[in-house]
N, C-alpha and C positions, 0 to 999 in steps of 0.2 A: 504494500500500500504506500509506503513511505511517504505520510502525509509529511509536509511541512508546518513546524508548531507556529501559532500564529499570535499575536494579543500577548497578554500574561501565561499562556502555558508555556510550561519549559520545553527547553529544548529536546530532552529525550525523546518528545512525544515524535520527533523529523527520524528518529531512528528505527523505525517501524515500519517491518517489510522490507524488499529489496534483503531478502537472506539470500546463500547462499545455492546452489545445486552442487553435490559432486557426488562422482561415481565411486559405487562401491565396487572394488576388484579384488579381494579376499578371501569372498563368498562365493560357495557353488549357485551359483545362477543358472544352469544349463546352459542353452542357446542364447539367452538374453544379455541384453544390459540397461544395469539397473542401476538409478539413480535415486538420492536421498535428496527432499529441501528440507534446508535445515532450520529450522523454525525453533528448535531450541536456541537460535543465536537474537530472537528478538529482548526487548531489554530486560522483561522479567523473564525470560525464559519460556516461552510459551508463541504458540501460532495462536491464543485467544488476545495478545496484545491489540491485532489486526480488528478484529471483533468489534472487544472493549472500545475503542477508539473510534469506530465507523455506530455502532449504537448512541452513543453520550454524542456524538457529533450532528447524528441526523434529530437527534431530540433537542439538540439547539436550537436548528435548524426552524423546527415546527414550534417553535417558541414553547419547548415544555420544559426548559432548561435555561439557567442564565448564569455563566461564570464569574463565582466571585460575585456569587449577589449577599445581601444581608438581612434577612440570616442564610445561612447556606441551603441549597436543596438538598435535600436527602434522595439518593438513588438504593432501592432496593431491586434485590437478584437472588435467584436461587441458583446454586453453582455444583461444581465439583472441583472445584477450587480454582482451574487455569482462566473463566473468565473471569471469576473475582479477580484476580490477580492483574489482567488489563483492563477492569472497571476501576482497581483500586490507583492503578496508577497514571489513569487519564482524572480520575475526581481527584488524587492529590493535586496534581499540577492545575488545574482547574479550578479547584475551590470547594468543592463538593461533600458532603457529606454520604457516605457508602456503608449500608449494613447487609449482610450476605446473610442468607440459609446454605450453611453447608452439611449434608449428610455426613455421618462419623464415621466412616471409612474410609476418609480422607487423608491421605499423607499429613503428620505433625508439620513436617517443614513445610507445607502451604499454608499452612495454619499459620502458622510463626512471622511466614511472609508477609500473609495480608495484614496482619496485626501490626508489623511493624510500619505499612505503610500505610498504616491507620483506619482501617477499617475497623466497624464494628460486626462482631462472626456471633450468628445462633447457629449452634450447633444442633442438627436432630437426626432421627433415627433415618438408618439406611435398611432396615429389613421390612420396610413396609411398601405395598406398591402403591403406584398412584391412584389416586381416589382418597387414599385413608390422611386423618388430619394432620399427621406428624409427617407424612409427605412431603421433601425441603419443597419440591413446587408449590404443593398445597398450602405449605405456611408462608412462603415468602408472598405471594397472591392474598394472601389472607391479612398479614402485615401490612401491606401495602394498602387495602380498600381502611385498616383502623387509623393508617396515619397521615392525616390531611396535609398536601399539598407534596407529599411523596411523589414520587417516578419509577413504575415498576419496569424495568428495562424489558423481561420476560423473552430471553433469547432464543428459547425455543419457538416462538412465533414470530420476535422483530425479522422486518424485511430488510433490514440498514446489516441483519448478523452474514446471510449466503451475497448479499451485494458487496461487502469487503472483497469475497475470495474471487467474484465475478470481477469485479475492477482491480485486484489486486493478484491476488496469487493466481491468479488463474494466466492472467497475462505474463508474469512473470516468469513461469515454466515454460511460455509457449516460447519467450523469445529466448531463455537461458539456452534451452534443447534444441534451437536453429530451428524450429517449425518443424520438429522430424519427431511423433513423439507415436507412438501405439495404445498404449495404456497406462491407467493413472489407478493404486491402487489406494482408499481412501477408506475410515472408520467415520462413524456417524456417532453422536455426544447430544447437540443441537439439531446437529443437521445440514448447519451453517455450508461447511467446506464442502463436503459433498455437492450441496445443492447448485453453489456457487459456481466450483470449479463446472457441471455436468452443465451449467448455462453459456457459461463461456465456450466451452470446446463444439456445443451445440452447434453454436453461431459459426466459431473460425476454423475447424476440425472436427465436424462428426465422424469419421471414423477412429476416432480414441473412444478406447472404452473405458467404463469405468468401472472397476473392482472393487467389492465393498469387504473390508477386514472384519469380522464381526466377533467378538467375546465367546465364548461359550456360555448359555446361559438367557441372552439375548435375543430376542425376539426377530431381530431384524432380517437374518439370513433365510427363516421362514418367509417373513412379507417378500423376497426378490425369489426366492424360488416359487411360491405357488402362493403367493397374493395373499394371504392371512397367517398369521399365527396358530402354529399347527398344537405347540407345547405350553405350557404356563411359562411364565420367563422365571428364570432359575437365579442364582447369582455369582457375581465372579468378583475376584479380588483386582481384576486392572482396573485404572480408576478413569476417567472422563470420556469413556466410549461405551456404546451399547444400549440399548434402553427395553425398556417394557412396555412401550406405545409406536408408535410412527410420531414421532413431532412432527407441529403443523408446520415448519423450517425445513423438513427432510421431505427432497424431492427424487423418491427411488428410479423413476423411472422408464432412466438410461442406464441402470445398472441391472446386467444381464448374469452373472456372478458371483458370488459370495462364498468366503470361506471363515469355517465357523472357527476360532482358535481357542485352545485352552488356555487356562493362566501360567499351568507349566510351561509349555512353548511357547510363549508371550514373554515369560522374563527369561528366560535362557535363551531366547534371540536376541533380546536387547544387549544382554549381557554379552553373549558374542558377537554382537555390535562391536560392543567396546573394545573387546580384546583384538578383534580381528581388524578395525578402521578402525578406533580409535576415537570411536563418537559416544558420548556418553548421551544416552536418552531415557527419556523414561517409562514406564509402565504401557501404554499404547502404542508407543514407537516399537516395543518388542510384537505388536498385535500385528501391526500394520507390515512391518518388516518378514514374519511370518509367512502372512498371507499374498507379501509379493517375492519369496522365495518358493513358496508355493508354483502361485502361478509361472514364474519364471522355467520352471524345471518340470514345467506340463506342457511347454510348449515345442512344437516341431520344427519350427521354425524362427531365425532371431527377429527377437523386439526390440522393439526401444520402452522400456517402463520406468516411471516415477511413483514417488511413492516419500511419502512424508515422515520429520521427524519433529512428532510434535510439541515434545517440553522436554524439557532436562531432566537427565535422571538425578541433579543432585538436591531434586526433592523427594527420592525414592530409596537413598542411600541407608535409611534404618529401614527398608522393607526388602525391595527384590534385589536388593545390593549386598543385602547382609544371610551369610547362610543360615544363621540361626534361626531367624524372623522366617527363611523361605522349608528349613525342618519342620518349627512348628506348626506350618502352613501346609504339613504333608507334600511339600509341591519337588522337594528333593530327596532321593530316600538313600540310607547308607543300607550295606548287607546287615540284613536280619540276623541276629542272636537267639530271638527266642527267647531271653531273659530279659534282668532289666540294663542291660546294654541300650537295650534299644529306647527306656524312657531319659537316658542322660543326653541332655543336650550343646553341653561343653563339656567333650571328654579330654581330661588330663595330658591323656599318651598322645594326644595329637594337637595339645599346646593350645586347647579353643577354652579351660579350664582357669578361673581369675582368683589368685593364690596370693600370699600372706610368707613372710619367714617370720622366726619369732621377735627376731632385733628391729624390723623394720619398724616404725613410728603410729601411732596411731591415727595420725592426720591422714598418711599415705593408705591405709585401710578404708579412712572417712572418703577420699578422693577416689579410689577407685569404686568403693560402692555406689556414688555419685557417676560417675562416666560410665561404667556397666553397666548400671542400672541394677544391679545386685543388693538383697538385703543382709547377707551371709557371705564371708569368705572361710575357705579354710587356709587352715595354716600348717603349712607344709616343711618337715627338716628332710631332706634328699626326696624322696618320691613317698613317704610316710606323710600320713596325717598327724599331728602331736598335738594340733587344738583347733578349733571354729570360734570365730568370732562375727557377731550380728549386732544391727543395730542397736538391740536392747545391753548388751554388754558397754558399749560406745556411751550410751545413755548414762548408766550405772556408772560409771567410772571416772565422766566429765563433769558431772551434772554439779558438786560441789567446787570443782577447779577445773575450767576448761585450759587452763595449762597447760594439763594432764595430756593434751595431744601431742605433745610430743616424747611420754611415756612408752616404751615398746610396747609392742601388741602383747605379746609374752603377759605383761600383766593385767588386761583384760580377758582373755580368749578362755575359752572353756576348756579344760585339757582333761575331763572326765569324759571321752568318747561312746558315741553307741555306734558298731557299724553295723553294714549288711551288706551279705557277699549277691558278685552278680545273679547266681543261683536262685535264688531265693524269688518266693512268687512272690505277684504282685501286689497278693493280698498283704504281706508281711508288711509292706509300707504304713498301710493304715493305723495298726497301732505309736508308727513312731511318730504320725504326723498329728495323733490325738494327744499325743504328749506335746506336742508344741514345736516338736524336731524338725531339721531337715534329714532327711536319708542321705549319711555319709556314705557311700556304695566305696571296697575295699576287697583284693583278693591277695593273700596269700600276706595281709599285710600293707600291700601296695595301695595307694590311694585310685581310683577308676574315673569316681565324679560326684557330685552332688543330684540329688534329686528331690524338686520342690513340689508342691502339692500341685501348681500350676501345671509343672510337668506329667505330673501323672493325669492331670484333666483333659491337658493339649494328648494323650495318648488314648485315653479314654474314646477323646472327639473321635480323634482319627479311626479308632476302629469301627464307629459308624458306618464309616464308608461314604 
């Protein structure tokens, strides 16, 4: 789009759009070649910057918006966090007042984002479908009609959301790729890009297709194969693509294709993304990327295909970036034990295990329970356990002289042990965890890992199925 900032908006707002295109050469592509736009490179990180910016502009536009008025307008939006993210930093620069509904299976770092650039976030539930009240669409609609003189942006319907990618990205692929382009493989969220890009090629290149990446879970790859929703919509952990309805934004059309992706192969492509070019993207860049290795390596003959990356993955980096988040998520599995090997999720022997000596300080236990996120470490003399130490201990110990932190752990830490060998079922856990314990898990002596009651639940889950 790369609008230029005009008035009192900052100048960031001229840096949006005009991203890049480059080819991935890497990757098995079969016969094809395959191109990424790189939309992670706009200024928050996201291809909704484009959005953000063409919605808040065309509502200026229609006098329902005025920069920098006083008192400020309030723009509400219900998101999945990347257009909050370009509503939030067209209304800073602007003057705006921004409160978003965002569903709570949202990446923390988009949270963190919008907050820091001032946003006001309701958070609500994501296990419910549309229609029901806790619905983020249904509440931010609903917020919007109690609070006078509000602007509900409602991107799944604005016409200003698939007009950005018709005036913008849409052109900007055509002339990056020399006018030489076969197919364009695209996820739908709003609906926006999709709809955008299929108006543009319409007009300057009907024979580009367009390939829709769909979530598993999702409703959507039913509506382009046989016109309705064959299944209930299910749910999937990638975050800003897929849906449970058709938005009145998403124009299926010209999309003759669809491939349905899991969440396992959605972040193990992005991931090797990364490794292999060198592009760090996030959660639906792995969807997307997927579904046009897919298509690439079905085909008989060579393409030209594009295919987007559409936010950063370093707001995904405590989810599909971190193995542990992606075990307890069932979405990586190590070889089966059969014991409780299988419920430890930082094991020792293989250095993923957040450990204590007994000289080390007590601050240096407080800091890593803090950065791990751990509430318990053990403490380790060579590869033995000799004590644990837990917040309540940290408590106990400081609470008359926080001095005391720089006291060895040695004299906090509990060195009256209970262990349990990997053997042992799973029922045995129970009574150590009615005691209060963590299960120090130990064979032969040797320390193995830790096991939280959390753990045994995320195990629990997973045997659901």
């Amino acid at each position: 789009m790369g609008a230029t900032a005009t008035g009192t908006a900052g100048a960031v707002l001229g840096l949006i759009g005009h991203t890049p295109l480059m080819e991935l050469t890497r990757l098995e592509r079969g016969p094809c070649r395959l191109f990424v736009k790189l939309e992670n490179q706009n200024p928050t990180g996201s291809i909704k910057d484009r959005v953000g910016l063409s919605m808040i502009e065309a509502a200026e536009r229609a006098g329902r918006l005025r920069p920098h008025s006083d008192p400020p307008c309030t723009i509400i939006e219900a998101t999945a966090g990347n257009t909050g993210l370009g509503l939030a930093l067209v209304a800073a620069q602007k003057g705006y007042r921004l409160l978003l509904v965002i569903p709570d299976k949202m990446a923390q770092e988009k949270i963190l984002h919008l907050r820091a650039l001032g946003a006001q976030i309701r958070l609500t539930r994501s296990d419910v479908p549309r229609g029901h009240p806790e619905h983020y669409q249904q509440l931010a609609a609903r917020l919007a009609a109690e609070m006078p003189g509000s602007y509900y942006v409602d991107q799944f319907a604005n016409p200003a959301n698939p007009l950005a990618h018709e005036t913008g990205t849409g052109p900007e692929i055509w002339e990056q790729c020399g006018h030489d382009l076969d197919a364009i493989v695209v996820g739908v969220g709003s609906g926006g890009t999709l709809t955008g890009l299929s108006r543009y090629f319409a007009r300057v290149a009907p024979n580009v297709e367009m390939v829709l990446a769909d979530p598993c879970g999702s409703i959507l790859a039913d509506v382009v194969e046989s016109g309705e929703s064959l299944t209930p919509a299910g749910s999937w952990l990638v975050e800003g693509i897929g849906e449970d309805f058709v938005p009145p934004a998403c124009d299926l059309s010209r999309v003759r294709r669809a491939y349905r992706i899991p969440d396992a192969e959605s972040f193990q492509s992005a991931r090797e993304l990364l490794v292999r070019e060198g592009i760090l993207g996030g959660s639906s860049s792995g969807t997307l990327l997927a579904a046009a290795l897919r298509y690439c390596r079905e085909q008989s003959a060579p393409r030209r295909v594009v295919t987007l990356v559409p936010d950063s993955g370093n707001k995904y980096l405590n989810k599909m970036y971190n193995d542990y988040w992606l075990f307890d998520q069932g979405l990586i599995e190590r070889p089966r034990q059969g014991n409780l090997l299988d419920l430890i999720v930082r094991r020792y022997q293989e250095g993923g295990a957040v450990t204590l000596s007994p000289q080390d300080s007590l601050m240096l236990a407080y800091r890593r329970m803090r950065l791990f996120d751990v509430s318990q470490i053990p403490v380790m003399q060579g590869d033995r356990v000799v004590g644990i130490v837990d917040e309540s201990d940290l408590l106990m110990h400081l609470h008359a002289d926080p001095a005391r932190l720089s006291d060895p752990v040695s004299t906090a830490m509990v060195s009256t042990l209970e262990t349990i060998a990997p053997d042992a079922p799973v029922a045995a856990l129970l009574p150590i965890f009615q005691r209060g314990h963590v299960a120090i898990v130990a064979e032969h002596g040797r320390f193995v890992g830790l096991i939280t009651r959390v753990d045994l639940i995320n195990y629990l889950r997973k045997q659901r199925g």
